[in-house]
MISEFI-244323 format. One line per 5 residues: number of its first residue (from 1); for each residue y, z, x of N, C-alpha, C, O. Coordinates in Angstrom, 1 decimal, always signed. Example, Ala and Ser with C-alpha at 12.3 -4.5 7.8 and 13.67 -1.06 7.14 Angstrom:
1	-5.7,+7.8,+13.2,-4.5,+7.8,+12.3,-3.3,+7.8,+13.2,-3.3,+8.5,+14.2 | -2.2,+7.1,+12.8,-1.1,+7.1,+13.7,+0.0,+7.9,+12.9,+1.1,+8.0,+13.4
! end
This chain:
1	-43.4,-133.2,-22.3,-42.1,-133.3,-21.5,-42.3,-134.4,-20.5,-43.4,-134.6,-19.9 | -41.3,-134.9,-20.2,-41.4,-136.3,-19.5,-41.0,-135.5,-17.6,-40.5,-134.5,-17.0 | -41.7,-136.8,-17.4,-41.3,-136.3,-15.6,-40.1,-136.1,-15.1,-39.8,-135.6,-14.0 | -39.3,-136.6,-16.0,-37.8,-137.0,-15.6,-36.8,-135.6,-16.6,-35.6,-135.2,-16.4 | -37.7,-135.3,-17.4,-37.0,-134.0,-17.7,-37.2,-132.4,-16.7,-36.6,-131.4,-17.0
6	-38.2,-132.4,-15.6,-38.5,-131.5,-15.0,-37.4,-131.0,-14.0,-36.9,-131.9,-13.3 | -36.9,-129.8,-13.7,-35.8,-129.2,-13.1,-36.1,-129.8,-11.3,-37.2,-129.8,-10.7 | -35.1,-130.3,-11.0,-34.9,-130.3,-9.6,-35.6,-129.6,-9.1,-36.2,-128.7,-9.6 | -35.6,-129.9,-7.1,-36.1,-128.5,-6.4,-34.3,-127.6,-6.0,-34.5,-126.5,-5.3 | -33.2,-127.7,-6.1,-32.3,-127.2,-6.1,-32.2,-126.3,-7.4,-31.9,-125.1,-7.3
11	-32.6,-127.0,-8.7,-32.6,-125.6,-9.7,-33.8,-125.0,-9.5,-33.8,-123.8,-9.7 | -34.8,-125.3,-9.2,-36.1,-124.5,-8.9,-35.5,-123.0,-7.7,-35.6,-121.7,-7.8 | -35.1,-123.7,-6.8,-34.3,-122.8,-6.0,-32.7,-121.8,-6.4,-32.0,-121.3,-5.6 | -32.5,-121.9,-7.8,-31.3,-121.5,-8.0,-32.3,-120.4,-8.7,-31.8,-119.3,-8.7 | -33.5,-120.4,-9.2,-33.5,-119.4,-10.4,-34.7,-118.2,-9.5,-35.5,-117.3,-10.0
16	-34.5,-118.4,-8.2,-34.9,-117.4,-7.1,-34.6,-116.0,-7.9,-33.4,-116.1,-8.3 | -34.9,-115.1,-8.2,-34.0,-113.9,-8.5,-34.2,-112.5,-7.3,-34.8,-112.3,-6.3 | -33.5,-111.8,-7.9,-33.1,-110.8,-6.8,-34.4,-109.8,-6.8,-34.4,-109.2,-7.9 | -35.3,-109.4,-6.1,-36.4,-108.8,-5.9,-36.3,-107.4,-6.6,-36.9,-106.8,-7.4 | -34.7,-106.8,-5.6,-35.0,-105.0,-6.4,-34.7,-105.0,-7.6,-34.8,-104.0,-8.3
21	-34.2,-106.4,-7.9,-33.7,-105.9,-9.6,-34.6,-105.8,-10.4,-34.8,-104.8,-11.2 | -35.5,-107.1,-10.4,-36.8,-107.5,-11.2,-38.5,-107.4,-10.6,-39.5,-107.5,-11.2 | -38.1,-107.1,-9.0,-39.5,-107.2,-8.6,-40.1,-108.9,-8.3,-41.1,-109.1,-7.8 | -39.4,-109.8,-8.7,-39.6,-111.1,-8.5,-38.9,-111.8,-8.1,-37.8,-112.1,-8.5 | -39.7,-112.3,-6.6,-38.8,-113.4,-5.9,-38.7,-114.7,-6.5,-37.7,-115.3,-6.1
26	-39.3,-115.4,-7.4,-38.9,-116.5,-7.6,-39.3,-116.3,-9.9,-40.4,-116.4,-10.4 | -38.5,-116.2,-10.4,-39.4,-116.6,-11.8,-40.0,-117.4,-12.3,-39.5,-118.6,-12.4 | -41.1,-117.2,-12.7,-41.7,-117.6,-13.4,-41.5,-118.9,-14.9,-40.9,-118.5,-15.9 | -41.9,-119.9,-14.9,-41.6,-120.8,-15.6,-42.0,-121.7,-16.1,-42.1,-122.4,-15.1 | -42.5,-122.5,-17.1,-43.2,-123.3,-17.5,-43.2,-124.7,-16.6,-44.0,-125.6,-16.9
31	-42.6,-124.8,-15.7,-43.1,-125.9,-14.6,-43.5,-125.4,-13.1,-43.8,-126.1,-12.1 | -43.3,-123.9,-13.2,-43.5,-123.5,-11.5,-44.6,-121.9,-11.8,-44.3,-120.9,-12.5 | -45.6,-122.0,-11.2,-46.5,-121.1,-10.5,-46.3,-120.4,-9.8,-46.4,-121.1,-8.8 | -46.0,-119.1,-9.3,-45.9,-118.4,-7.9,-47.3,-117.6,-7.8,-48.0,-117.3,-8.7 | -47.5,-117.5,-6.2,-48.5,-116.8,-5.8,-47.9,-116.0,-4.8,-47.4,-116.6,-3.9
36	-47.9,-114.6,-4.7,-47.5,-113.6,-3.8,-48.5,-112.6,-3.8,-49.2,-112.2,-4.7 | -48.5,-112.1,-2.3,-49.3,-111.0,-2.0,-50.6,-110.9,-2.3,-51.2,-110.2,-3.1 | -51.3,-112.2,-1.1,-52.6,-112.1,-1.2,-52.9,-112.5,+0.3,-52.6,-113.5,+1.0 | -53.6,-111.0,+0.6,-54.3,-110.8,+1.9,-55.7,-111.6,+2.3,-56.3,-111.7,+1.2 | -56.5,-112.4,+3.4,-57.6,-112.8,+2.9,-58.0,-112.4,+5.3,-57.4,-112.8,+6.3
41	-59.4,-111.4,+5.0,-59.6,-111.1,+6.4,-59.8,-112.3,+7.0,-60.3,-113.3,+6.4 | -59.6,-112.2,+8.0,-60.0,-112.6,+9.6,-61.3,-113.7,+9.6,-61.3,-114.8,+10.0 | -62.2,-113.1,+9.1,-63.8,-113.2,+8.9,-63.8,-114.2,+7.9,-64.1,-115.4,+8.0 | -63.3,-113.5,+6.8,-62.7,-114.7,+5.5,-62.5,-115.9,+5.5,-63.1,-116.8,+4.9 | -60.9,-116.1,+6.6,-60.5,-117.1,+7.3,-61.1,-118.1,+7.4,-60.9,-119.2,+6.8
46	-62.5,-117.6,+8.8,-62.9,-118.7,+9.1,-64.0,-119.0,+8.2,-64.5,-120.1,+8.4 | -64.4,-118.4,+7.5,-65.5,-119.4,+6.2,-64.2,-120.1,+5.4,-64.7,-120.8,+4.6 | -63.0,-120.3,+5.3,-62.7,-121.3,+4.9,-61.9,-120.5,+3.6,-61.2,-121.4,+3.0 | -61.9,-118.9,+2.8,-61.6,-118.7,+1.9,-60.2,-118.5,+1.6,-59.7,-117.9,+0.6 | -59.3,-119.1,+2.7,-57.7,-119.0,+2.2,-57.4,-120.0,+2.0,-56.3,-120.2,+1.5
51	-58.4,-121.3,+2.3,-57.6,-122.8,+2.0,-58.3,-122.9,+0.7,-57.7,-123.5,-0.3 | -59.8,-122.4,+0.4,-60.5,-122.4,-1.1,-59.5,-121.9,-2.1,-59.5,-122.5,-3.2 | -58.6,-120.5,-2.0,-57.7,-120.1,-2.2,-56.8,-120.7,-3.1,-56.6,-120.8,-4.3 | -56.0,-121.4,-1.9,-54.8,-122.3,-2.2,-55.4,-123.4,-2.5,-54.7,-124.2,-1.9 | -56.2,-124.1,-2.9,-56.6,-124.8,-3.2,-57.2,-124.9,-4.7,-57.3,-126.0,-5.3
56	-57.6,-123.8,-5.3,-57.8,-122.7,-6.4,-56.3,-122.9,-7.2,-56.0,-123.6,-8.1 | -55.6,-122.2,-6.4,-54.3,-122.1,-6.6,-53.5,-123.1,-7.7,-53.0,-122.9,-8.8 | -53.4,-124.4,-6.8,-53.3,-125.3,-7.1,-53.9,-126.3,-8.3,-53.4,-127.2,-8.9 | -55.1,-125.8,-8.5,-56.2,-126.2,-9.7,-55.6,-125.7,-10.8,-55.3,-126.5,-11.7 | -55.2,-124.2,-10.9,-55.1,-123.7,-12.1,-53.2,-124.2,-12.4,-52.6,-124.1,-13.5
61	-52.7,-124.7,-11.3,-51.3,-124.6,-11.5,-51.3,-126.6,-12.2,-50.2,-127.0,-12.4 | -52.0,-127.2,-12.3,-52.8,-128.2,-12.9,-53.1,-128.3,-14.0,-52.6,-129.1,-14.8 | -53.9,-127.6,-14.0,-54.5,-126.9,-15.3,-53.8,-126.8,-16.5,-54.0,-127.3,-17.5 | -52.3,-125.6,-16.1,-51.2,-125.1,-16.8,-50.3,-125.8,-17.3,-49.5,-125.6,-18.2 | -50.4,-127.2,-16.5,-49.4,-128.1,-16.9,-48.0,-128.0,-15.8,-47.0,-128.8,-16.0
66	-48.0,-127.1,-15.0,-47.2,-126.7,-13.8,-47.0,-128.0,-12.8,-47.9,-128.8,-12.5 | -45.7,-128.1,-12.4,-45.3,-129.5,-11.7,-45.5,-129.2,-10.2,-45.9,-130.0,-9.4 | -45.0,-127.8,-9.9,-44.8,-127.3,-8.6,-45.1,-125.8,-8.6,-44.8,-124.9,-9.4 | -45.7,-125.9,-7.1,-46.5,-124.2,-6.4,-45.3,-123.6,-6.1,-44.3,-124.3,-6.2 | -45.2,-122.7,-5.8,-44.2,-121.5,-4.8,-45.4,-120.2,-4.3,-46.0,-119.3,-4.9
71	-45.4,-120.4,-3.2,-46.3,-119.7,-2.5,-45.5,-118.5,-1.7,-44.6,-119.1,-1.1 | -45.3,-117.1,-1.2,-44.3,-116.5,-0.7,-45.0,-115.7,+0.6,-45.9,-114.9,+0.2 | -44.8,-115.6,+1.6,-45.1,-115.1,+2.5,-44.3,-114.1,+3.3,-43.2,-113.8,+2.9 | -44.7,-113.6,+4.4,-44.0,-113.0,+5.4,-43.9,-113.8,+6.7,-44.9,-114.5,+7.0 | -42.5,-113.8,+7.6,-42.3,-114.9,+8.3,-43.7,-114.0,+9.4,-44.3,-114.8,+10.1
76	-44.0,-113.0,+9.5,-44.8,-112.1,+10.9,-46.1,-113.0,+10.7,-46.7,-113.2,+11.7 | -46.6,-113.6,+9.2,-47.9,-114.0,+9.2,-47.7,-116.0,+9.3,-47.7,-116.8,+8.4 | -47.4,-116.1,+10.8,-47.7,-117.5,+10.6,-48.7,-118.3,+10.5,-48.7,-119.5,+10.3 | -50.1,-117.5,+10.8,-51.0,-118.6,+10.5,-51.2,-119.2,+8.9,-51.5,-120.2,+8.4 | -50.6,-117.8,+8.3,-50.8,-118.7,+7.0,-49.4,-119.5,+7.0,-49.4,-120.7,+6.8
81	-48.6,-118.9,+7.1,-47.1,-120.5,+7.1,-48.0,-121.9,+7.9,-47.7,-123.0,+7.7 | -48.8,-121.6,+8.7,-49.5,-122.9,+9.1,-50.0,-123.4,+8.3,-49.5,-124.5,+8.1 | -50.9,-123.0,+7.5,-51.8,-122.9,+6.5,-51.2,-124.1,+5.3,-51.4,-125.2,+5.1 | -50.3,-122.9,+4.8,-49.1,-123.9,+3.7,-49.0,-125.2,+4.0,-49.4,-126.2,+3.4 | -48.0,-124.9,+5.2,-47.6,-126.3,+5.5,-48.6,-127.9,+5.9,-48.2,-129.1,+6.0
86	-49.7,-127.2,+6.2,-50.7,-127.9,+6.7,-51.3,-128.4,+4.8,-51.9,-129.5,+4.6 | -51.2,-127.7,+4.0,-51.6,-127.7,+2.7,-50.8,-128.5,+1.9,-51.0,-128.7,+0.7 | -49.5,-129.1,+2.7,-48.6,-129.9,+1.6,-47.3,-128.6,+1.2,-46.5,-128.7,+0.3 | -47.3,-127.6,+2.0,-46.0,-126.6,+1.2,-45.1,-126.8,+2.3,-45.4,-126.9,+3.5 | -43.7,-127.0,+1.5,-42.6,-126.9,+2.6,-41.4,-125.9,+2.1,-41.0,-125.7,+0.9
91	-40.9,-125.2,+3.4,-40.4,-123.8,+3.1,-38.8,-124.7,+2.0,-38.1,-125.8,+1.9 | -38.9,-123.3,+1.4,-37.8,-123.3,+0.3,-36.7,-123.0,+0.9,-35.7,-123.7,+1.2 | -37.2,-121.2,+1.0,-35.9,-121.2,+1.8,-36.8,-119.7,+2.6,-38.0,-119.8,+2.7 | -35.8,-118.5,+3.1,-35.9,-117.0,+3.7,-35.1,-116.2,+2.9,-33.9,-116.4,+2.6 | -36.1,-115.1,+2.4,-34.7,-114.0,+1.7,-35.1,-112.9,+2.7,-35.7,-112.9,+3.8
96	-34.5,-111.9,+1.9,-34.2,-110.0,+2.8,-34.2,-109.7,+1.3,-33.6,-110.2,+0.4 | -35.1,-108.8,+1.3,-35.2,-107.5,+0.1,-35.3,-106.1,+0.6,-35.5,-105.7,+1.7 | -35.1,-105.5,-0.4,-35.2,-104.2,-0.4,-36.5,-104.1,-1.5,-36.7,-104.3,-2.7 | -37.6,-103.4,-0.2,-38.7,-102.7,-1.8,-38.5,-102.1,-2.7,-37.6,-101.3,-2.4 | -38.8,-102.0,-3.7,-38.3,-101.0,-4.9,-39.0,-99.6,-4.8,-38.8,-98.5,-5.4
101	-40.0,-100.0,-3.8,-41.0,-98.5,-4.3,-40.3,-97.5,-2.8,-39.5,-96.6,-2.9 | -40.8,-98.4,-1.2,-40.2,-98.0,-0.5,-39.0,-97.8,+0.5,-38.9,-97.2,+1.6 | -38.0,-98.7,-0.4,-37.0,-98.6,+0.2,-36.8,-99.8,+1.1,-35.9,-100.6,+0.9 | -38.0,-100.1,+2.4,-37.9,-100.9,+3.7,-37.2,-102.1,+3.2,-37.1,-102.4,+2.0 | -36.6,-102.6,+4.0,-36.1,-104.1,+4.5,-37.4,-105.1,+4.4,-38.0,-105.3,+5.4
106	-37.7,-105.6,+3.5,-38.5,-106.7,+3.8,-38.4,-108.5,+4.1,-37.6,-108.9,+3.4 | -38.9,-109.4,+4.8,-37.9,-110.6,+4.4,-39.7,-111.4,+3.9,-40.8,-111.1,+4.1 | -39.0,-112.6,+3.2,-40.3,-113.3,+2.7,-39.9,-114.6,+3.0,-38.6,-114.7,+2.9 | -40.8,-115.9,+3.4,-40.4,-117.2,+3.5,-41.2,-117.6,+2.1,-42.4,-117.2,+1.8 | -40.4,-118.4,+1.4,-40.6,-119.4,+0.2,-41.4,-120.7,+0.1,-40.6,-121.6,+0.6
111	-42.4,-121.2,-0.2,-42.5,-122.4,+0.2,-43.0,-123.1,-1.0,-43.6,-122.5,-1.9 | -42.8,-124.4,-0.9,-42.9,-125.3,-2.3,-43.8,-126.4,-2.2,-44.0,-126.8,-1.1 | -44.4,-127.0,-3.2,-44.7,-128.1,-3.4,-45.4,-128.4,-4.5,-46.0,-127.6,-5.2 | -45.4,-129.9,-4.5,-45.9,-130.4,-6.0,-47.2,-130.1,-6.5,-48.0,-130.0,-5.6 | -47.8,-130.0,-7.6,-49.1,-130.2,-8.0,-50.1,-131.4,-7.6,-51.2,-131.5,-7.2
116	-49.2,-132.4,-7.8,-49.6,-133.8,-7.7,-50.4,-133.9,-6.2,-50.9,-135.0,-5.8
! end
């Protein structure tokens, strides 16, 4: 598939889907990767294992033949939105979900970028 056939970042961002319905904020697709819901301690941190991480991340999304990351966070955890952004990710967008298991209000920031 040529570079020029690969979906915009506006369709990348249209096929967002609705969390309570499917449980997935962004689908899954033969040119995009998501990583959600990974904790890494304090301690962790500073040996370096959340940039090894996303950096990891990125390797396998490479690997796959994947053009672009989507990485999903919570806006409360900004060191990692530092993290991201400091990594080459820039926010997609902010949603509001409803958990499926418990009900709460949750909101998640989106963030994108290329493999390359």
């Amino acid at each position: 598939m040529s570079a020029s056939a690969w979906p915009s970042e506006r369709e990348a961002k249209s096929r967002l889907s609705d969390h309570h319905q499917d449980r997935q904020l962004v689908e899954p697709t033969e040119y995009l990767i998501d990583l959600s819901r990974v904790a890494v301690t304090n301690s962790a941190k500073r040996g370096g294992l959340d940039q090894y991480l996303v950096k990891q991340f990125k390797a396998e999304g490479r690997r796959l033949g994947c053009q672009r990351l989507c990485l999903e966070v919570s806006p409360k955890h900004n060191t990692a939105i530092q993290l991201y952004r400091k990594l080459g990710f820039e926010e997609l967008d902010r949603r509001e979900t409803v958990c499926w298991l418990t009900s709460a209000t949750l909101e998640y920031v989106h963030t994108i970028r290329s493999v390359a």
